[in-house]
N, C-alpha and C positions, 0 to 999 in steps of 0.2 A: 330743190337743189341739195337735196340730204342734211340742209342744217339745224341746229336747234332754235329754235323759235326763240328769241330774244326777252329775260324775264320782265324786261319792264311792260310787254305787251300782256305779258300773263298778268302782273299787278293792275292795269289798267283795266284788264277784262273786272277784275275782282271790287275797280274801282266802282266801274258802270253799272256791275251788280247789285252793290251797296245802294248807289244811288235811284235806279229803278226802286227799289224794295222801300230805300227810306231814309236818306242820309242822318239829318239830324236825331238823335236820343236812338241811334239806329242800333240792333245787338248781333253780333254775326259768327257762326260757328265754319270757323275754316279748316275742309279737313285735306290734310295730306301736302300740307304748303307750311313754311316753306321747307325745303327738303337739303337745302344747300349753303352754303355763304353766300353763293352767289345772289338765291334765290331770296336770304334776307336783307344783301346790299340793296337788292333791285325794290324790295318791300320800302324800307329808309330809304330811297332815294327820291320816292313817288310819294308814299304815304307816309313816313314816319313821321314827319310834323302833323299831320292832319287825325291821326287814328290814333286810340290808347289800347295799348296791347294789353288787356287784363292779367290774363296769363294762357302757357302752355299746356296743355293735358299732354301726358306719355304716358302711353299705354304699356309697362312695363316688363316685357316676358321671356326668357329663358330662349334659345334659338330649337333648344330638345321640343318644349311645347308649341313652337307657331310649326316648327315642320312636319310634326303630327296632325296641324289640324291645315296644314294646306295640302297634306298628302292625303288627305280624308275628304277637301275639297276637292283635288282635281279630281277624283271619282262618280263627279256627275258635275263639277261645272265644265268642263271642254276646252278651259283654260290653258293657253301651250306651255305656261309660265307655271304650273302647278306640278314639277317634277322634280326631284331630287338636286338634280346639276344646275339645274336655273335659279330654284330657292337658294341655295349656296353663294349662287353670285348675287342675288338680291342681298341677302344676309351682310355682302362684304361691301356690296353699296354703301350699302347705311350705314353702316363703322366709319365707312371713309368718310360718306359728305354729310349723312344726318345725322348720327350721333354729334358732332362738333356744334351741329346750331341746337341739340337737347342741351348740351354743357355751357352752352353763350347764358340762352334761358335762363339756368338753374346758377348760374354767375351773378344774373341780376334777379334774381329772387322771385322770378315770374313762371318758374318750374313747378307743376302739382306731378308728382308720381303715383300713377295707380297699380298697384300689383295685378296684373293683366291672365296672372298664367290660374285666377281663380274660375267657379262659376260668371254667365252673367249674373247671377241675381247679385253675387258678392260684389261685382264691379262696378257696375248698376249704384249699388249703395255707396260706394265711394264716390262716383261720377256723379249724383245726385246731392252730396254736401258740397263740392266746390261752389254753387251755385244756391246756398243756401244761408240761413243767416250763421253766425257763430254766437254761441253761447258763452259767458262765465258762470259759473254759481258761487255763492258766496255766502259760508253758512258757519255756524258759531252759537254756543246755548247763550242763552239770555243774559246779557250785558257786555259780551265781547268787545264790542264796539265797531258792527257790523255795518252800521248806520253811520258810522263816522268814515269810514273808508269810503265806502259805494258814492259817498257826494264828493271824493276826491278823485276815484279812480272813472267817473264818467267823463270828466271835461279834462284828465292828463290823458284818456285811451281811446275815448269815441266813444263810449258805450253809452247806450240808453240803458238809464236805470227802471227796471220793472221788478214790483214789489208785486207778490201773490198774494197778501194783504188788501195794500192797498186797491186791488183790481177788483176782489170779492169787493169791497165796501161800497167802491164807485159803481159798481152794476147795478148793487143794490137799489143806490138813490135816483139811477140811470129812470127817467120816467116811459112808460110802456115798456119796458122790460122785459122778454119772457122769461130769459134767463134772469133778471132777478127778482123775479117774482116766486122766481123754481128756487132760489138761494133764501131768499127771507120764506118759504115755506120749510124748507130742511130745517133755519136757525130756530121758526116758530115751536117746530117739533122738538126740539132740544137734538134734532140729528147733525153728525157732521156732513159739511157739500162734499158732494163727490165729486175723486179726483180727476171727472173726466171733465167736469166743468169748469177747473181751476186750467186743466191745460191746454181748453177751450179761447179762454180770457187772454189766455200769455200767447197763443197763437194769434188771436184778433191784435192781441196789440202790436204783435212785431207785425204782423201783415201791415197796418195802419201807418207805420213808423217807416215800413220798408222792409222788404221782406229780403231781399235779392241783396249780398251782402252786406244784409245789415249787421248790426252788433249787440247785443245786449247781455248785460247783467240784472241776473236773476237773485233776488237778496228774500232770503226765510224760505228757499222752496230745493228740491223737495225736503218735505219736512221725515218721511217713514220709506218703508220698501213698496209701500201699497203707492205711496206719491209718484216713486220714480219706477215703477212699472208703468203706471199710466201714462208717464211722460214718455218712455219708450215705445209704450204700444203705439201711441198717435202721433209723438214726435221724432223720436229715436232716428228713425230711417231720412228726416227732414231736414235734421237741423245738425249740426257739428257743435260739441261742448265742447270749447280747448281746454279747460281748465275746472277742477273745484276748489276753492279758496273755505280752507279751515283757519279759522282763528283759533289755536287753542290754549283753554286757562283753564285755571284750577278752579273748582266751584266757590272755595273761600274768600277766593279775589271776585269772583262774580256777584255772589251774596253780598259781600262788603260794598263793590261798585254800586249794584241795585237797591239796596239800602239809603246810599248817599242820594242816589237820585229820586228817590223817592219823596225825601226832604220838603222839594220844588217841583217834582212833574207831575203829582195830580193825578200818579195814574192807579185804579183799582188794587192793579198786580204787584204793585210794589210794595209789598210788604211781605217778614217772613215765611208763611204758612203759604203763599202762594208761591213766592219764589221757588222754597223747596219740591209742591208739586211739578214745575215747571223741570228742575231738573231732571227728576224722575222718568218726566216724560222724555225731556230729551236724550237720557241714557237709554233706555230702554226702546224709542223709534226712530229717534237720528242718527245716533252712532253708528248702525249696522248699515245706514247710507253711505256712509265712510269709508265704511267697509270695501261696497260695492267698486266704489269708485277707486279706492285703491288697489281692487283687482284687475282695473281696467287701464290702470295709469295713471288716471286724472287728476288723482288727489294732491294737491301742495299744502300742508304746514306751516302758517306761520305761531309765532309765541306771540299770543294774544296779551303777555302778562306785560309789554314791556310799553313806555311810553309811548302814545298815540305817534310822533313826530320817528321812533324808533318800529314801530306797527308801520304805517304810511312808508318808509325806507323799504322795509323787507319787500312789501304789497309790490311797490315797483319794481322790484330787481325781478322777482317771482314773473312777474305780466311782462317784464319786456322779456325774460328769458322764453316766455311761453308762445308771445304773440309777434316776436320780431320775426320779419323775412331770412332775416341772416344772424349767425352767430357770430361774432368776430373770433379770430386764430391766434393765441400767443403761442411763440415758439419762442425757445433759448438757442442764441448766437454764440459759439464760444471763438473768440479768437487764439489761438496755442501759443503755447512758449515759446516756439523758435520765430513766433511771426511777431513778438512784443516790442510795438514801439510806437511812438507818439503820432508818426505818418500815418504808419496803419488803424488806428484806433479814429483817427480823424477822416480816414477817405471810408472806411468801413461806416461810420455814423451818416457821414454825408450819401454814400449811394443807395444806405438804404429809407433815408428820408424823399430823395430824387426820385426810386421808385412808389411811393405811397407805402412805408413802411416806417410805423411810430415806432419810436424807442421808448417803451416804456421806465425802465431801470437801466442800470449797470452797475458794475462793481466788477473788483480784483480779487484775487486769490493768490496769497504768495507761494512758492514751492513746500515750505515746512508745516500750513495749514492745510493743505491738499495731500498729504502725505501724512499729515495728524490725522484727519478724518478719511484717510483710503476715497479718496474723491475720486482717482483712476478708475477704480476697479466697480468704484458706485455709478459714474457717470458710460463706463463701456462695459458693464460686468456682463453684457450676451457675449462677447467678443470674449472675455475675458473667463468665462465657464465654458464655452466652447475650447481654448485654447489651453484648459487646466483639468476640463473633468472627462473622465472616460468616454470613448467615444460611445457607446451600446446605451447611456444615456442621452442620447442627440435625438431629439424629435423630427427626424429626414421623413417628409412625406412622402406620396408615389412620383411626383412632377421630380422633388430632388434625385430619390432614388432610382429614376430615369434619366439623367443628365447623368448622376454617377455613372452609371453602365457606358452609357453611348462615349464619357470621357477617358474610362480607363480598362474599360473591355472585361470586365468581371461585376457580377452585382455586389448592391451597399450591403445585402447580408451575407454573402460568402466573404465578402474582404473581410469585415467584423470581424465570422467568424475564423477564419485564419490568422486574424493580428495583422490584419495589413494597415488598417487605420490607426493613426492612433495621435492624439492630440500636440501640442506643440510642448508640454511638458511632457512628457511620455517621451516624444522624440527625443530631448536630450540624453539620454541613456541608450534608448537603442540604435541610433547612428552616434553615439559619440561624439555629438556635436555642441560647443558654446550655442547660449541662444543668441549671439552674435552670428555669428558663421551660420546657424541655422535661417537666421531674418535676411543676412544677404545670397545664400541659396534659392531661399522661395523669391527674394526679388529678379532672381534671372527667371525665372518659368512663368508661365502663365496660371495661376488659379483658378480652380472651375464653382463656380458660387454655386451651391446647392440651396439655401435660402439667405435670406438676411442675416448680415452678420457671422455665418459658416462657408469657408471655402475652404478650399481642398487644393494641394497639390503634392504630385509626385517629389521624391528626392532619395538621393544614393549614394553611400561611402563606403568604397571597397565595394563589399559584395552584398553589404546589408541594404536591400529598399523598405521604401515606407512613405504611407499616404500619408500625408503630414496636414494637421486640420487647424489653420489660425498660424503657420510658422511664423508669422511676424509679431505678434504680440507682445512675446516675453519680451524680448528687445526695444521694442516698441516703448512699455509701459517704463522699464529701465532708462533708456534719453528721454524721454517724451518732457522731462520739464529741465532742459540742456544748461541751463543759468538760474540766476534767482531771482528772476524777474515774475518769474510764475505765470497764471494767464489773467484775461477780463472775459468777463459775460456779456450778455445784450438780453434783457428780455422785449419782445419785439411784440407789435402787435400789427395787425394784418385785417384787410375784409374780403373775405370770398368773391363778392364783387369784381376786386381791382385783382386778384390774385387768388385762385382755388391752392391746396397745400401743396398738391405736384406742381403747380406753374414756380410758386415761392421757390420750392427745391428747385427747381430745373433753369426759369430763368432771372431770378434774384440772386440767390445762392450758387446757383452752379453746381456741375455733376463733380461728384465724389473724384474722380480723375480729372484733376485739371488741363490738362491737355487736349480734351476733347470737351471741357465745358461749354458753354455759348462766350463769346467774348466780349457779350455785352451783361454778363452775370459778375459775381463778385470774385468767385472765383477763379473764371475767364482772364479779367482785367488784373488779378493779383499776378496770376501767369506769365502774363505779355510783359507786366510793367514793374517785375519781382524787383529789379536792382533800384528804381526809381522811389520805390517804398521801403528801401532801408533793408531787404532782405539781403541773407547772406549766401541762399545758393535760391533756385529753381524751386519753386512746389512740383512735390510728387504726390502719387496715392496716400502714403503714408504719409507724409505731412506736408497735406495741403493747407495748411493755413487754417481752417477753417473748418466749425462743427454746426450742425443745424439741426433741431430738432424733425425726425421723419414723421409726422404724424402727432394729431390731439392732445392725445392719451401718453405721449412719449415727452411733448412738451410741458404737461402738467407736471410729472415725474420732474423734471430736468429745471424745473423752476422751483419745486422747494428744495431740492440738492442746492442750486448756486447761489438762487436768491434768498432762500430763508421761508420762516413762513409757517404760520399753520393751513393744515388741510383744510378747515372751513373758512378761511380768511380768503382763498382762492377764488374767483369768479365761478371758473368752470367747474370747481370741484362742488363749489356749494349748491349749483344748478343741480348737478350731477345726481348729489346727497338729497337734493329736496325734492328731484323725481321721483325716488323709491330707489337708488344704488343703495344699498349697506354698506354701510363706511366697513366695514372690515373688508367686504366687497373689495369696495373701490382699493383698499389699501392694497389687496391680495392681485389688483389687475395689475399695480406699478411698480409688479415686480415679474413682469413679463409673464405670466404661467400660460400652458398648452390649454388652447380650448376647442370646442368641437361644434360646430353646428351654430360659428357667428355668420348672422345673416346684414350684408352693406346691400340695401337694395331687394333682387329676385335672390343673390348669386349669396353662395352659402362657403364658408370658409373655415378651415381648421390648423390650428398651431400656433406656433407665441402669438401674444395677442399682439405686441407692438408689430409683430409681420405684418398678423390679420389686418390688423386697420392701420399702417401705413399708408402715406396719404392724405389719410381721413380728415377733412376738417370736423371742426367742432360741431357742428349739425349734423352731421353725415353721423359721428359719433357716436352724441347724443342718442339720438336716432335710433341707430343698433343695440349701442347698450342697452335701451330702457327694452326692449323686442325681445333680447338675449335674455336681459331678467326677469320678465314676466313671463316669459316660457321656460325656465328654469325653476320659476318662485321665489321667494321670501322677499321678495319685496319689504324696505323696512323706508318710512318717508321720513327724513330727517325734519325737526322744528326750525324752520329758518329763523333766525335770530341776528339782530345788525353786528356788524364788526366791531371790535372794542373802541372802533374809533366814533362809532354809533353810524357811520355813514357806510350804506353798501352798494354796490356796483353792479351793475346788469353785463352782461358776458356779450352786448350788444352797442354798436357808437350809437348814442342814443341821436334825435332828431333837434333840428335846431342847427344853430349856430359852434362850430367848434369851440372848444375849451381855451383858453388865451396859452400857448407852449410856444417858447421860443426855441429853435436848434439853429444852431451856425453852421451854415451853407458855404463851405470853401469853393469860389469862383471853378478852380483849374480839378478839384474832387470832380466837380458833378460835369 
């Protein structure tokens, strides 16, 4: 009858599959399902109580490399679908109805992405660790207190703790043995075991334990370069390290520590002349492990020096930043001057609680302290050096300077170079215009956005034109705090889960033009119900009520401006610093700068950074940054160290039961 085959019969087929092969403890590689919403309703409607989805693989690739290699195919497969015009339509397939269940996926945390556009062997290796155990290592010179973590971090993470000590010593006593027969012949000799046996032991045990994602922490290994070669050669391709855990402290405090304990434990070692050899060895074959590992990313830093109870803080924040599924999102909410008032601050609390949106802080700013500190011009200064600095310093890539052309029939570098563009301070002089008169000029015309934060429009007096870039600003920033009521903040916290940072923007917050927001957004509902909330006229573009941080990295910024704060006091920022950012780095990114070659993903992007990763949540972020830096270099791993309050915070809603927060829910708000 030409119709499509109904999905539940396709789930059912997949059911009967399962069950022929092996229902119970049963493992199943689904390829090329589901492809749709449809196709995952019809999954959950059948199976989704019965079946645990571990996760998705996406095979991640650029559309320039699959039509190379399908146009490479249809040349001996026969395939009618292997042509130019058909790829194209497959191509716009899958944007429309699979890409949506890739993003459901990666929503709830069950997203693995493989950069697809490499070799197999490269993919291969990635495709080969989802399915493998995960690694910690967790290493520190002699009396760190490396032994006092690893018995706290197995039973808060899942980790089995395996000791490369302890495994040599049990083989040994292991009776019939061959391998420890081969281990107390090398000790007999006065030779060291070699490392292939050691990562023999750690591979038997995790097999034994559960090999298939199991978890383990690795505590004193590798101990040199000779150790973690071996562990490469035989394991490297096997197993996924998320993490290397450095304690580090100063030898004096180690010396001191292994001294006192020497007192009561009995052991050989503890004493000065052998201590000393030990550090030796450890500067001279561990450290350049460190090394390794922070070429590679791995590496985490905590300050070993601080107390155990302030060591155990940091270790956590460190492992859930490292091993949680999801990062959570703070953004800053700013409500504006013209919208200040007790209705508004109350329906704004309440809808964003209704939608799954914690309020973490808030606070006020009066107009003479936002004006003491230039808090305009800090809080919108892209808009605001746009609308003041020469235009020939605008970073317009080819996409803007393509929309230029198509909007006013001359390219972005001949207007330049003739004077035809020129900023919204610039314009006051050469049309002769107040930047009153000029802000309501550009509001009769249409603006053409060349990137974020830069638009453009025509304007004319007398005989003089000009492309006018930001005319609404100076005026802008002139009313923008109308009374003295000044404005409030919101710092807000959010889960990729319930909300990615475009959905936040689009349908929490609402589109920047209130008139076209969703009307079930915030700034929708301010729209519809402006006189009922105490406003005094209508929201427009320019003063819509309402500011939202666009992106991560633009929310960190926009939170120590309003909230305060130091940069390591931050969740995100100290994640950030403790993966290898350089704080001067990080400092140098929150101030928007042009960059070239950041990679979200396959897809590679250049220009202000808040552009580039606009959007972004914090994972996605994370993510890129550390990719950005380690193919840039200098890598610099900050020492995490607990907050002054001694308690630190994971950038993650930890598991359990939520924290006790009370917020009052207005019946007729929500």
């Amino acid at each position: 009858e030409g119709k499509l085959v109904p999905v539940e019969i396709t789930v059912k087929l997949l059911k009967k599959a399962m069950e022929r092969q092996g229902w119970e403890g049963g493992k199943y590689l689904i390829d090329g399902f589901p492809r749709s919403f449809e196709n995952l309703d019809g999954w959950n409607s059948v199976l989704g109580g019965a079946v645990r989805v571990r996760f998705c693989i996406f095979f991640d690739s650029s559309e320039a490399v699959m039509t190379e290699r399908l146009l490479e195919r249809g040349k001996t497969s026969g395939r009618v679908d292997d042509n130019i015009e058909s790829i194209k339509k497959r191509f716009r397939t899958f944007q429309e109805e699979s890409k949506p269940v890739v993003d459901r996926f990666n929503a709830e945390g069950k997203l693995r992405r493989i950069n697809s556009d490499r070799n197999k062997e490269e993919v291969w290796s990635d495709v080969r660790k989802l399915f493998a155990p995960s690694v910690i290592f967790i290493l520190g010179g002699p009396g760190c207190g490396k032994g006092t973590q690893c018995g706290r971090i197995g039973p808060a993470f899942g980790y089995h703790h395996l000791s490369a000590g302890d495994l040599l010593r049990a083989e040994r006593k292991r009776p019939g043995s061959e391998i420890g027969e081969l281990i107390e012949n090398y000790i007999r000799e006065g030779k060291l075991v070699p490392v292939d046996i050691t990562v023999q032991l750690l591979q038997k045990a995790m097999e034994e334990r559960g090999w298939e994602g199991g978890k383990y922490l690795i505590d004193g290994f590798p101990r040199s370069i000779e150790n973690l070669e071996g562990w490469d050669r035989i394991l490297g391709s096997k197993v996924e390290v998320k993490v290397a855990l450095f304690l580090k402290c100063a030898e004096e405090i180690l010396e001191e520590r292994l001294l006192e304990r020497g007192k009561t434990s009995g052991r050989s070692d503890d004493n000065l002349e052998t201590i000393r050899k030990r550090f030796a060895t450890f500067r001279d074959e561990s450290m350049p492990v460190l090394d390794r590992f922070a070429a590679s990313g791995l590496l985490r830093q905590i300050n070993g020096e601080q107390s155990t109870e302030q060591v155990w803080s940091c270790t956590q924040e460190v492992l859930s930043n490292a091993l949680a599924p999801h990062l959570d999102n703070q953004a800053v909410i700013i409500v504006k001057p013209h919208a200040q008032n007790a209705d508004m601050h109350r329906f704004v609390q309440s809808h964003l609680t209704a939608h799954g949106v914690a309020v973490l802080r808030k606070g006020k700013v009066s107009e003479q302290e936002a004006t003491e500190r230039g808090l305009f011009n800090e809080q919108y200064f892209q808009i605001m050096t746009y609308a003041e600095k020469h235009p020939t310093a605008y970073p317009v890539l080819p996409a803007g300077q393509d929309v230029f052309q198509k909007a006013f029939g001359v390219s972005w570098v001949d207007a330049l170079g003739k004077g035809d563009v020129v900023s919204a301070s610039q314009a006051l002089a050469k049309l002769g215009m107040s930047s009153q008169e000029i802000c309501e000029a550009w509001n009769s015309t249409e603006p053409v956005k060349l990137s974020p934060s830069l638009y453009v429009s025509p304007m004319e007096k007398g005989s003089v034109k000009a492309l006018v870039v930001n005319g609404f600003a100076l005026h802008w920033r002139e009313t923008f705090f109308s009374g003295p009521s000044g404005l409030s903040w919101f710092v807000v916290s959010f889960s990729p889960s319930r909300h990615t940072w475009e959905a936040f923007r689009r349908d929490v917050l609402g589109n920047t033009d209130p008139s076209t927001a969703s009307k079930e957004s915030l700034r929708g509902q301010v729209y519809e119900h402006w006189k009922a909330l105490g406003m005094q006229e209508q929201p427009t573009t320019t003063n819509n009520c309402l500011h939202g941080s666009a992106g991560a990295l633009e929310g960190l910024r926009e939170r120590l401006l309003w909230a305060g704060g130091k940069l390591q006091e931050d969740p995100f920022a100290r994640m950030l610093l403790a993966s290898g950012v350089p704080r001067q780095t990080l400092e140098a990114w929150l101030r928007n700068p042009d960059v070239e070659g950041w990679r979200i993903g396959i897809e590679e992007r250049s220009g202000p950074l808040f552009s580039v990763t606009e959007n972004s949540d914090s994972e996605t972020f994370r993510d890129s940054a550390l990719r950005f830096q380690l193919e840039k270099g200098g890598s610099d791993y900050w020492c995490v160290e607990a907050k002054a309050s001694g308690v630190t915070q994971p950038s993650v809603t930890p598991s359990g039961p939520t924290p006790d927060k009370m917020t009052i829910l207005h019946f007729n708000d929500v």
